[in-house]
Every structure is written in C-alpha cells, then in structure tokens.
C-alpha positions in Angstrom: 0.0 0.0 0.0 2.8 2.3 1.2 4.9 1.4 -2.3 1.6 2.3 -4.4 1.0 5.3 -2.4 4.9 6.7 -2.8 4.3 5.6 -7.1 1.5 7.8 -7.4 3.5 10.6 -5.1 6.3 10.4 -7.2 4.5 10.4 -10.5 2.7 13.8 -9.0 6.1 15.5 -8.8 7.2 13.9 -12.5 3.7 15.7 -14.0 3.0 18.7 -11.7 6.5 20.3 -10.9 8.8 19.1 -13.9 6.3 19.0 -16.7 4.1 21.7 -15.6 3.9 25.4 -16.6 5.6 26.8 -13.1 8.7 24.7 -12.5 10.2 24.9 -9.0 13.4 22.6 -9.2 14.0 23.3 -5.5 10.9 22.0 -4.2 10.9 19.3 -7.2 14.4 18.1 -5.8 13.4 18.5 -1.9 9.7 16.4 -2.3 11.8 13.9 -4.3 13.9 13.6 -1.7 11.9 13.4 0.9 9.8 10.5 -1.1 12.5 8.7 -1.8 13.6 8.5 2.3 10.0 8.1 3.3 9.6 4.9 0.9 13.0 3.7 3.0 11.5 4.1 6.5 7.7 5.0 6.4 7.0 1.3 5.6 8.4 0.3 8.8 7.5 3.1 10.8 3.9 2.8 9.7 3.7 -0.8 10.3 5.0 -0.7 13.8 2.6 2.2 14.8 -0.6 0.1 13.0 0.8 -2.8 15.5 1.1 -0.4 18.2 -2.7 0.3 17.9 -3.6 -3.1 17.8 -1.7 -3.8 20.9 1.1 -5.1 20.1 3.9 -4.0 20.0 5.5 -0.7 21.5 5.7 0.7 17.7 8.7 2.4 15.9 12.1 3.5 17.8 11.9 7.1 18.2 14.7 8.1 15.5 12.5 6.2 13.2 9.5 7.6 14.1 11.3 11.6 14.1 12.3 10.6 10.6 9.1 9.5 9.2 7.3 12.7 10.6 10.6 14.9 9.8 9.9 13.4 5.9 5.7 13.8 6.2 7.0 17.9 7.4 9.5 18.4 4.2 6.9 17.0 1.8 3.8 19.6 3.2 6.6 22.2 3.0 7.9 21.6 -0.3 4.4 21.2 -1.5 3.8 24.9 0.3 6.6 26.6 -1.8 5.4 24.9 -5.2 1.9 26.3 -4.2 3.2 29.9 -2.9 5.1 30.4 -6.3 2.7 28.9 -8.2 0.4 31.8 -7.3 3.2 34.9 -7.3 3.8 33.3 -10.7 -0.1 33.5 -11.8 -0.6 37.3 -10.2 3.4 38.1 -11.9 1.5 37.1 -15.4 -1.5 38.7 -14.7 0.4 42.2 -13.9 2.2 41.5 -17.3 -0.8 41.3 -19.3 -2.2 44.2 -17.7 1.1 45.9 -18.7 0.9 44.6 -22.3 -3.2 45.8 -22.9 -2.1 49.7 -21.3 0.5 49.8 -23.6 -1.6 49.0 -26.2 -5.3 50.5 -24.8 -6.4 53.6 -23.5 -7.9 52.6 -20.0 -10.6 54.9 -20.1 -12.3 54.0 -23.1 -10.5 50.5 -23.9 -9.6 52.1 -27.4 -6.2 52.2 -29.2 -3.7 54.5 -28.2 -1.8 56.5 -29.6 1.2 54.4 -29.9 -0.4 51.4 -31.0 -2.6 53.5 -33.8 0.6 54.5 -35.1 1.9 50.8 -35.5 -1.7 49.1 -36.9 -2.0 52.1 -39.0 1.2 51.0 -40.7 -0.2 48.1 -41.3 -3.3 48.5 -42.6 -1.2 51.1 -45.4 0.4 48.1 -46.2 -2.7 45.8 -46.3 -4.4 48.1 -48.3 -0.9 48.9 -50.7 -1.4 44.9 -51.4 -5.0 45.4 -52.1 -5.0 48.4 -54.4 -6.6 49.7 -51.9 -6.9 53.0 -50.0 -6.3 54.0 -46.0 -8.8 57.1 -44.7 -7.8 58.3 -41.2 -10.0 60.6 -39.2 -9.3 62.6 -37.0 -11.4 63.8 -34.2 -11.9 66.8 -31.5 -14.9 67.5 -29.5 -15.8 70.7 -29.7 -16.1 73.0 -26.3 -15.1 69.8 -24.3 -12.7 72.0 -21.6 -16.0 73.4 -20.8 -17.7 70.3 -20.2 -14.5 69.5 -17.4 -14.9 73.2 -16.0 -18.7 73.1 -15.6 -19.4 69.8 -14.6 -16.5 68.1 -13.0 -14.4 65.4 -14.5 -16.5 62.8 -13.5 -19.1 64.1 -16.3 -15.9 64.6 -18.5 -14.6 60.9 -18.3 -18.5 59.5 -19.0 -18.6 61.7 -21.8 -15.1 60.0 -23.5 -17.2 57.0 -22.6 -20.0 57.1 -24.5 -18.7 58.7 -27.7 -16.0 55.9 -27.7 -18.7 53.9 -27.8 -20.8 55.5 -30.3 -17.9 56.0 -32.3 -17.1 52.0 -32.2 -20.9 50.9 -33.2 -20.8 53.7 -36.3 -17.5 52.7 -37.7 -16.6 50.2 -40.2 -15.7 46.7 -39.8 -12.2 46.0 -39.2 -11.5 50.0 -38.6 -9.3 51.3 -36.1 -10.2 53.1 -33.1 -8.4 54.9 -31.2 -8.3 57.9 -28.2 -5.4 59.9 -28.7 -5.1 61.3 -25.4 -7.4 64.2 -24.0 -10.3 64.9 -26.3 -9.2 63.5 -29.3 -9.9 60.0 -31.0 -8.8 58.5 -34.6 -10.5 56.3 -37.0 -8.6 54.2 -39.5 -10.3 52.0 -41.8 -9.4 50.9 -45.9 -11.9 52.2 -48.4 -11.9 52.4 -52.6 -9.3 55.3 -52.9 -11.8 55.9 -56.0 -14.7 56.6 -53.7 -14.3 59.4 -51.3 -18.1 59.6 -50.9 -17.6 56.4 -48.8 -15.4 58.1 -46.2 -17.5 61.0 -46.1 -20.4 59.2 -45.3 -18.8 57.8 -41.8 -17.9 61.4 -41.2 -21.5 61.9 -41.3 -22.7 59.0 -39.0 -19.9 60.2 -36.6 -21.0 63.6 -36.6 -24.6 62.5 -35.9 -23.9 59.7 -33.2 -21.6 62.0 -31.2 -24.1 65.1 -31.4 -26.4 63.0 -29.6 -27.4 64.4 -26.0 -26.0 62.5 -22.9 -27.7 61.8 -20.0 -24.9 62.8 -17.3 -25.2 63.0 -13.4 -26.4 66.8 -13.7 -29.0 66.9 -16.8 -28.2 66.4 -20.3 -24.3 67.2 -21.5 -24.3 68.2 -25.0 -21.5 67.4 -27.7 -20.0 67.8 -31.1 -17.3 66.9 -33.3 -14.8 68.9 -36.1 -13.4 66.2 -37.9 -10.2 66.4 -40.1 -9.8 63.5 -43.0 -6.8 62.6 -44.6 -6.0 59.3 -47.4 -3.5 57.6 -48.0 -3.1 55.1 -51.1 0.4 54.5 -51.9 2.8 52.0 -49.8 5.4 54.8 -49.1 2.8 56.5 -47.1 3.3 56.5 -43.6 1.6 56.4 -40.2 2.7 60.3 -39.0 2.3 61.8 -42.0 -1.2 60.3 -42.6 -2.3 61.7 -39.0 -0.5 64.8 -39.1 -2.2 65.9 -42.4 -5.5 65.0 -40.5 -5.1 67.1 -38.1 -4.1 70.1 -39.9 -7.6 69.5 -41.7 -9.3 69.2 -37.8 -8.2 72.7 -37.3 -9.4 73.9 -40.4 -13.1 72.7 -40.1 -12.3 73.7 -36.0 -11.9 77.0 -38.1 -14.9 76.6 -40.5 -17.0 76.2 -37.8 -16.9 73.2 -35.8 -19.1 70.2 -35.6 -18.5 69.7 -39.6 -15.5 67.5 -41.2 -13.0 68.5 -43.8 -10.7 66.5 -46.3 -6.7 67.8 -45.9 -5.5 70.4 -48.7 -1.9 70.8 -49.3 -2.8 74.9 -49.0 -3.4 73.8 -45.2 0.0 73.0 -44.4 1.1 76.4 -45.7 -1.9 78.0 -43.5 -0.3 75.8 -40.5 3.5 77.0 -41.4 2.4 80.4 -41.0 0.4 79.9 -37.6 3.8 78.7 -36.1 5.6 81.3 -37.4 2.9 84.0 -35.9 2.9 81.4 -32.8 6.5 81.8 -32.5 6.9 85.6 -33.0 3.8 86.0 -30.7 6.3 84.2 -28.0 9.2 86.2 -28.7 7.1 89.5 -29.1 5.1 89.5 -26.2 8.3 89.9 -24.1 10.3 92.1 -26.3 7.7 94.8 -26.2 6.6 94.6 -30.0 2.7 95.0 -29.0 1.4 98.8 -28.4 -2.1 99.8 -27.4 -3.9 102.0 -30.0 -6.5 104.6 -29.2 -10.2 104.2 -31.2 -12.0 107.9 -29.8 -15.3 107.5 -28.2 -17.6 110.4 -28.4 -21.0 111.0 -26.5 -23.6 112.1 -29.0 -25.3 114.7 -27.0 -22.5 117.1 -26.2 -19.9 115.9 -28.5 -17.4 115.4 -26.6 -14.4 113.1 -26.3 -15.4 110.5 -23.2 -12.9 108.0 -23.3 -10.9 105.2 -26.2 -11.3 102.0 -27.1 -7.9 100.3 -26.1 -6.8 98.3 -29.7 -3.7 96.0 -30.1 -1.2 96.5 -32.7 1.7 94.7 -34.0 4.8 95.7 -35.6 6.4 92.6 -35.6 10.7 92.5 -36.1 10.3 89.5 -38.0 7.0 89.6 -39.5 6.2 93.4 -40.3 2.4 94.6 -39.5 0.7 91.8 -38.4 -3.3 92.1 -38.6 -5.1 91.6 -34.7 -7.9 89.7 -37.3 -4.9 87.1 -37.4 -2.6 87.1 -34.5 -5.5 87.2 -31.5 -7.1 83.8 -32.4 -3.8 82.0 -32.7 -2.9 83.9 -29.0 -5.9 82.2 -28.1 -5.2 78.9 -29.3 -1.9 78.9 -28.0 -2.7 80.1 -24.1 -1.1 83.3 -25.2 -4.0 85.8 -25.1 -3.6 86.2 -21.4 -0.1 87.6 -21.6 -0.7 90.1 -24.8 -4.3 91.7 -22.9 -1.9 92.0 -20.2 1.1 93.5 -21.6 -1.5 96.4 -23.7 -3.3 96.7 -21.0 -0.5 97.6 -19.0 1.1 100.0 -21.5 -2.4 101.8 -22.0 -3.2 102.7 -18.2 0.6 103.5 -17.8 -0.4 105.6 -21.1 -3.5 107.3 -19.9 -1.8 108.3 -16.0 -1.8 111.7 -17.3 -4.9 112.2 -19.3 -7.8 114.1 -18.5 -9.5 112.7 -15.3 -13.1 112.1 -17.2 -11.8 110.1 -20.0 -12.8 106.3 -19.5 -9.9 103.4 -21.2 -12.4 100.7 -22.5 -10.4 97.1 -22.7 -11.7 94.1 -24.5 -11.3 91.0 -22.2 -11.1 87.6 -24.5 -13.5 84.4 -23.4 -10.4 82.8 -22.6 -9.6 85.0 -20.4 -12.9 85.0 -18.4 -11.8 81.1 -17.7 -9.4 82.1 -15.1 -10.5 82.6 -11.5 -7.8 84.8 -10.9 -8.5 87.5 -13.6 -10.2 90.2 -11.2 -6.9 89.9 -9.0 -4.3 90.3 -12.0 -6.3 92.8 -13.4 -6.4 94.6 -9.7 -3.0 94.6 -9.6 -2.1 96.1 -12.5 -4.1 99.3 -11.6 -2.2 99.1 -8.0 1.0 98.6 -10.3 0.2 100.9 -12.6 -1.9 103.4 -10.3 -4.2 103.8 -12.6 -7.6 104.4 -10.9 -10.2 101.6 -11.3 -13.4 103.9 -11.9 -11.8 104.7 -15.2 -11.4 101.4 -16.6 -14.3 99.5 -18.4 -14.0 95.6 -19.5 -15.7 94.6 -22.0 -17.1 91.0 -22.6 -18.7 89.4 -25.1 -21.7 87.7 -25.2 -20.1 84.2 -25.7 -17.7 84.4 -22.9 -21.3 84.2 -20.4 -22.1 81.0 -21.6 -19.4 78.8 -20.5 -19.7 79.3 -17.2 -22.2 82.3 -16.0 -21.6 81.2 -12.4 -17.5 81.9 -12.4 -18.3 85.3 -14.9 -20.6 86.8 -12.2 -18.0 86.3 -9.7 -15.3 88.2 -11.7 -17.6 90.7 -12.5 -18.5 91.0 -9.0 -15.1 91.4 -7.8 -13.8 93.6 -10.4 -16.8 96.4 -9.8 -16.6 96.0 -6.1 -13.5 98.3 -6.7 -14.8 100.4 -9.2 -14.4 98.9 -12.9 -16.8 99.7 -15.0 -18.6 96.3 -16.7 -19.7 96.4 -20.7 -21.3 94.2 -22.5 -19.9 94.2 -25.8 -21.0 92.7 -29.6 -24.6 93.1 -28.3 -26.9 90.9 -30.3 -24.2 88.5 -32.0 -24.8 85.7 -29.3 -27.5 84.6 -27.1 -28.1 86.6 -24.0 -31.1 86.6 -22.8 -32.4 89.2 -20.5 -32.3 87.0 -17.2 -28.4 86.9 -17.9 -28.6 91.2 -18.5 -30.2 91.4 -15.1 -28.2 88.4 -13.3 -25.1 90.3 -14.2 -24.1 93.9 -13.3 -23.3 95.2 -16.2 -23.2 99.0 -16.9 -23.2 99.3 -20.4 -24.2 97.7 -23.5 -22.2 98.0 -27.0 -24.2 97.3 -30.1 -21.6 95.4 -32.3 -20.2 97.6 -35.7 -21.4 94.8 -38.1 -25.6 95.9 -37.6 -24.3 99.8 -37.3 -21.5 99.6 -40.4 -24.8 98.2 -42.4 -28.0 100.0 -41.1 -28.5 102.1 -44.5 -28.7 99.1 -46.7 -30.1 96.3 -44.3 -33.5 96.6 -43.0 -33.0 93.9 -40.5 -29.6 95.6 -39.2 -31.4 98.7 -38.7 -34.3 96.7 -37.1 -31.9 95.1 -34.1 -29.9 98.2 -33.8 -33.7 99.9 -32.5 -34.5 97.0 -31.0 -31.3 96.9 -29.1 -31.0 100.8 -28.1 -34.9 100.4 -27.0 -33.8 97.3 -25.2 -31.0 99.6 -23.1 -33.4 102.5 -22.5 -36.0 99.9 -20.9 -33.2 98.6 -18.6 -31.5 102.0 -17.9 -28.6 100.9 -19.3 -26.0 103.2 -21.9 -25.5 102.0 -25.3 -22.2 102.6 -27.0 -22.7 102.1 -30.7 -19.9 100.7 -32.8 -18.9 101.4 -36.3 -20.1 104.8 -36.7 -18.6 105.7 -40.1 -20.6 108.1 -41.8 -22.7 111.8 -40.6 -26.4 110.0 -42.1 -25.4 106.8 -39.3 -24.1 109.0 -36.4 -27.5 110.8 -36.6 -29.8 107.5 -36.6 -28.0 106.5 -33.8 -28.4 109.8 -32.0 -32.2 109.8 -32.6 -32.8 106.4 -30.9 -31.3 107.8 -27.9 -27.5 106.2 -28.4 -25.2 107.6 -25.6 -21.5 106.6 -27.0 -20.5 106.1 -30.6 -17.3 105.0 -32.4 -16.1 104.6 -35.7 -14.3 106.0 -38.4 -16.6 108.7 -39.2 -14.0 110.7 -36.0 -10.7 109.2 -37.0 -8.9 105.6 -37.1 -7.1 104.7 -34.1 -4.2 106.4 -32.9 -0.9 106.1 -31.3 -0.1 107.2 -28.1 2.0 110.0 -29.6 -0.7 111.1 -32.0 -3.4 110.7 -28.6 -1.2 112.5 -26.9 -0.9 115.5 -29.2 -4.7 115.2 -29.7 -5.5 115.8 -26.0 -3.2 118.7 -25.9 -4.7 120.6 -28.4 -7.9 119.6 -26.9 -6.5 120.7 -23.2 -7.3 117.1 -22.0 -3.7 116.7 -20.9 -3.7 118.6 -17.5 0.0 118.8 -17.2 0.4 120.5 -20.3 -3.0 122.8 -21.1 -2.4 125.7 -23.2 0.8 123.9 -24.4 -0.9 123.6 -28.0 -3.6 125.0 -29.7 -7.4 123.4 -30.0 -7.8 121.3 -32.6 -8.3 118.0 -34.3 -5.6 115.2 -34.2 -6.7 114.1 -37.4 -6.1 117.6 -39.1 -2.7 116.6 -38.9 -1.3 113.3 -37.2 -0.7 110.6 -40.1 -3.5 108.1 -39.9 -2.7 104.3 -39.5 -4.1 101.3 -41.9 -7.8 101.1 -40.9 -8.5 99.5 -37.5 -9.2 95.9 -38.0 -10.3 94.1 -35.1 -10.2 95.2 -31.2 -8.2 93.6 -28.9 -10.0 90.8 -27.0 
C-alpha cells in the first residue's frame, strides 16, 4: 500500500512540478527527496505504529518515528513553496498582461492608443498597398469639451469619453481602427476604394450625428459635437505620422470653419499651418520684447460731442514679420494660451499711457473668453491698476456675449469682484450671441455696446437697422447706456443719436491712434492737465498721419 502510495507521489512531482507550466526545481528536488527517504523508512514506521494500535507491539524507535514525521514535514513544506510560487507566478503574469493591454489601450475607453494606432495604421497602409486599396484616417476633436471639465466636473468629462468611444465604435466600419489619442481626441482608420471618397464622407456623417447625440450625465443632459479632419493615404510609401499629421491640420481647419462639420486635408493647409507657427513663434518672442502697443479708437457722447474716453486696440509691428493684422494674431494667441499675456502686456502700456490724461476720460479694454476662464483674472487685473496706479473707476472691460455662456456662475463672480472696486462692466458685440435678458439682469453690467457689423450696415439692411432699435430700445428699458460701434458716416451717427445712443465710435471721427498722435490730440484739446495751453485746440486728425484702418479690437 505504502509502495503504491509513494508511485503515485512520485509520478505527481514527475507531471506537476517538472512537466508543468511553473517549474520549482528546488521544491521538485526537496519532495523527491523526501519521497525517496519516506519509501526507506515509512514502511516500517507505519507498520509498527498500526501494530502499536492493535496492541502489540510498543511501535517504531523514536529516531524512526522523528524521521518519518521529519519526511511527512519536508513534503507539506515543499508542497507549500510549489503552491506559494505557483500563485506569485499567476498574479506576476496577470500584472504582465495588464502591462501589455495599457501599452496598447487607453484605459478609459479600452480604445487604441496613440502608440499602437501609429503601429496598426502602418499596417493597414500596407494591407491596403497589397490590395489596391486605399487608407482614410479621421481625426477627431470635441468641440467645447474643456467646458464640459470646468462646468461639470471630470467625472461628467470621463463619462462623456465613454460614450462617444462607444458610439464612435458601433458607427465605424468593420475591421477600422479606433483609437483615443489622449485628451479629447480620437482617430479612426479604416481601408476604403481610394476611387470613392463619398464612402469616407459618409462615416464622417454618421460620426458627426452619433456624437451630437445628447448624454444623459449626473447633472442633466451634456451636450457634444465633433470637427473632424480626414486625410488618405493610397500609396505603400505612405506613412503612419504623415497620414495623422495631415489630419489634423484639416481638424483645425473645419475647427476654423465652424466646428461640428468635417474637412478632407489640402496641401494649402499646411502652408496655412507653417504660417500659424511662425505667428505662434513671434507672438512668444514679441510679447516679451515689447513689439505689442495699445492703440487709441475715440469715443464720443452724441449729446455734447465730446471726447469721453478710447477703445484700447492692439497693434503689432512685428521684427520678423512686419504689420501683423489683430484679425490674425489674437485667435492664434488664443489657441496657444497666449492671449492672457498680450491683454496684459496692452493693458498695461495703456493705463501706464492714460496716468496723465484728463480725469473724465474712461480706457475701455476688450477681455477675451479665454480670459474670463481664469479665476484669478479680477486679482491680475487689480494689480495692475495698484501697479500701474491707474484708478479703477476709469477702466471699463468689456465681454462678449459668448464668454457668459461657459460658465455664468464663475463670470458673475469676476464681475462681482472687479466692480466691487470700481471697474466699470460692458457688455460688448450686443446681439451676435445669445443673451437673454435674465443673464442682463443676473449680471451687473453698466453698459451695453451694439456690435459695428448691424451699425456699419444699417443704411442698406433693413433687419440691421431693425436690431440696432430694438437693441438701443432694449438699453433704454433697462437704464442701461448703449455705446454704438462702427459709426462711419454723418447720415449713421444721426440714426444712432435719434434712438437715444449715448456713445459712438467709428471711423466717421478718425482711425485709431498712437499714443504720440493721442497725446498730441488731447493737448490741443486741453485734456492733458499737465500740459493745457501747451498747443492749440484742434483735431488730431487735421494733422497726425493716420494708420491702416482699425481691424479688429483687442479681446
């Protein structure tokens, strides 16, 4: 019994620790062992202990009795280390897999990464190289997804790169890559009939759809869209990076375009994109180096005619670049976190400018929607009037309409701060967005602006003349002032006067001006209390030299 019992012991060891998947020759060597001196003694032992029970006998010496138990001890402990690295091998494999899928996955959505859509995107170019076929690769960015994050928390962020990874994955094509680049991006890769772009387009579409769908998050429904950028590839030579990087130079066209649309890469993009980084790069180099000045736009008050205040413009004069239009260089400041430091910089320069001016003239600053992200804009804007000693109740922001909607509870509390000291609050491109009149009276605002592009066209367009009433009736019911933008001719200054228009703009009393040509201005005018009588009354723009028209404000 004892021989049969130490056969099938020893075959265990043969199968289990030698011809299994986790080898331990240690323990393999120390059970054999063991086996091998229990076969020599347990026989005896055993037999003279059964004896013993039956009463006979006194059973085994103890030496033989300490080495049959001593053998019994080595084979439970032998079989203990087999089983202890059995298991760290198991969770050791485990952690490896684990290692292998995030290397390869995005853990939040289980999509591609960005690595591994690099490496099956090579693939499928040569898959598709083999059958005369054709590679399209998508790229994707939700639209207004930072606000998402801000507003709602992360939590409804992360649910949100949830479900469009999985909208994205039931809308796809067979076979077709998907992957999450990282932030609020994704990329689809599939083969198509290079002769049959329609094809492509038409999964742009469903993706477009899908992800506009509402999504039930924790706090009410979290809406979403897309700007896709496409790009082909149907030559062997083609490669992974260059297929994605033309992509995404078309995602920021139709970002441009519009958003929540897609657009196929042209090569004229990648010139548009080489000129971006070289505007990028001067604005880096620029900002610091003092190549930015403030420029003046007058603002006159219709019923006396007088000069109240300027519209604080930014100009650039670039050492690399020449004259650089603000229509071009803000947006790329704001795409590139930059706008912050350029408002800053002019708005530094322009109350340093206006110290001296007359006490009753107001600086009016454009504050970008970027800007109104930061919940430390009221302080850094505080401390440049403490820096610059300029004081506060002659300084007026102004925001646009968009910058409310992103987050109306962080806006009022800038807003709050900043005319708790004395800023003045305007509300500016009136009737280019979506306020509503609860957001009028939920925010303190103490002016309204009617944007230039109803005033510039009130004598040809009906319907521009139509909100440009509606707007200064609008202000008059809420006992609030309306500065007018765009006032360019005598026949539109005197419209806007008979609806009751406090402030006006516009070329119609001068393009913007310098601070040397302001300067000389307000002398003449005996606005410059240090040097009254110093020059003459008259009009700066009898004589100062008159820049290229005024493009764009500063935002």
């Amino acid at each position: 019994m004892v021989r049969n019992w130490t056969k099938s012991a020893s075959e265990w060891v043969h199968k289990s620790l030698f011809k299994g998947a986790y080898v331990d020759f240690v323990a393999a060597g120390v059970i054999t062992a063991a086996i091998l001196q229990f076969v020599g003694t347990g026989g005896s032992a055993m037999s003279a202990w059964a004896r013993a029970l039956n009463g006979i006998g006194d059973g085994p010496d103890n030496i033989l009795a300490s080495a049959t138990l001593l053998n019994i001890a080595i084979i439970l402990l032998g079989w203990r280390r087999y089983n202890d690295l059995r298991k760290e091998i198991l969770e050791h494999r485990k952690a490896e897999a684990e290692a292998k899928a995030l290397a390869i996955t995005d853990p939040l959505t289980n999509c591609l990464n960005r690595r591994s859509i690099n490496e099956r995107t090579a693939d499928l170019i040569a898959e598709a190289d083999k059958r005369d076929m054709a590679v399209a690769f998508l790229m994707l960015d939700l639209d207004h997804f930072k606000t998402i994050n801000d507003i709602h928390g992360h939590q409804a962020g992360d649910l949100v790169l949830q479900t469009v990874a999985n909208r994205l994955g039931a809308v796809i094509p067979p076979r077709a890559l998907l992957s999450r680049l990282g932030g609020d991006e994704f990329a689809i890769a599939f083969i198509f009939d290079g002769k049959n772009r329609s094809a492509v387009e038409r999964v742009a579409e469903d993706v477009i759809e899908e992800v506009a769908k509402p999504i039930d998050g924790p706090a009410g429904e979290l809406a979403i869209s897309t700007s896709i950028g496409i790009s082909a590839a149907n030559h062997y030579e083609e490669t992974a990076e260059s297929l994605m990087r033309r992509a995404d130079m078309a995602m920021y066209h139709s970002k441009k375009q519009g958003r929540n649309q897609f657009a196929w890469f042209e090569s004229s993009m990648q010139t548009e994109i080489q000129t971006q980084n070289m505007i990028e790069k001067g604005l880096r180099t620029g900002i610091p180096a003092g190549e930015f000045i403030p420029y003046y736009e007058q603002q006159i008050d219709l019923e006396s005619g007088k000069l109240v205040g300027f519209e604080v413009l930014a100009r650039w004069n670039s050492s690399a670049l020449g004259l650089v239009s603000p229509d071009i260089f803000i947006p790329i400041a704001e795409e590139c976190g930059l706008i912050s430091d350029l408002s800053e910089s002019i708005m530094r320069r322009a109350l340093t400018d206006a110290l001296d001016w007359d006490s009753e003239l107001i600086l009016s600053v454009n504050i970008s929607p970027i800007q109104l992200r930061d919940p430390w804009l009221s302080q850094k804007i505080l401390k440049l009037l403490t820096e610059t000693g300029y004081p506060a109740e002659r300084l007026e922001l102004e925001i646009t309409e968009s910058a409310l909607f992103e987050n109306i509870a962080l806006a009022q509390s800038i807003i709050g701060s900043l005319k708790n000291q004395g800023v003045k609050i305007a509300l500016d491109d009136f009737g280019t967005g979506y306020s509503s009149l609860s957001h009028l009276r939920a925010l303190p605002f103490d002016r309204i602006k009617i944007d230039r592009s109803f005033v510039t066209t009130m004598d040809e367009n009906s319907e521009s003349a139509a909100i440009v009433e509606a707007i200064a009736q609008l202000g008059q019911n809420l006992r609030l002032p309306i500065t007018a933008e765009g006032a360019e001719s005598v026949e539109v200054v005197n419209r806007l006067r008979a609806l009751g228009c406090g402030k006006v703009q516009g070329y119609h009393y001068g393009q913007p001006l310098s601070v040397e040509q302001t300067r000389w201005m307000l002398a003449r005018a005996n606005l410059l209390p240090n040097e009254k009588g110093a020059l003459n009354s008259g009009s700066a723009s009898d004589s100062a030299e008159q820049q290229p028209a005024a493009e764009s404000a500063s935002r």
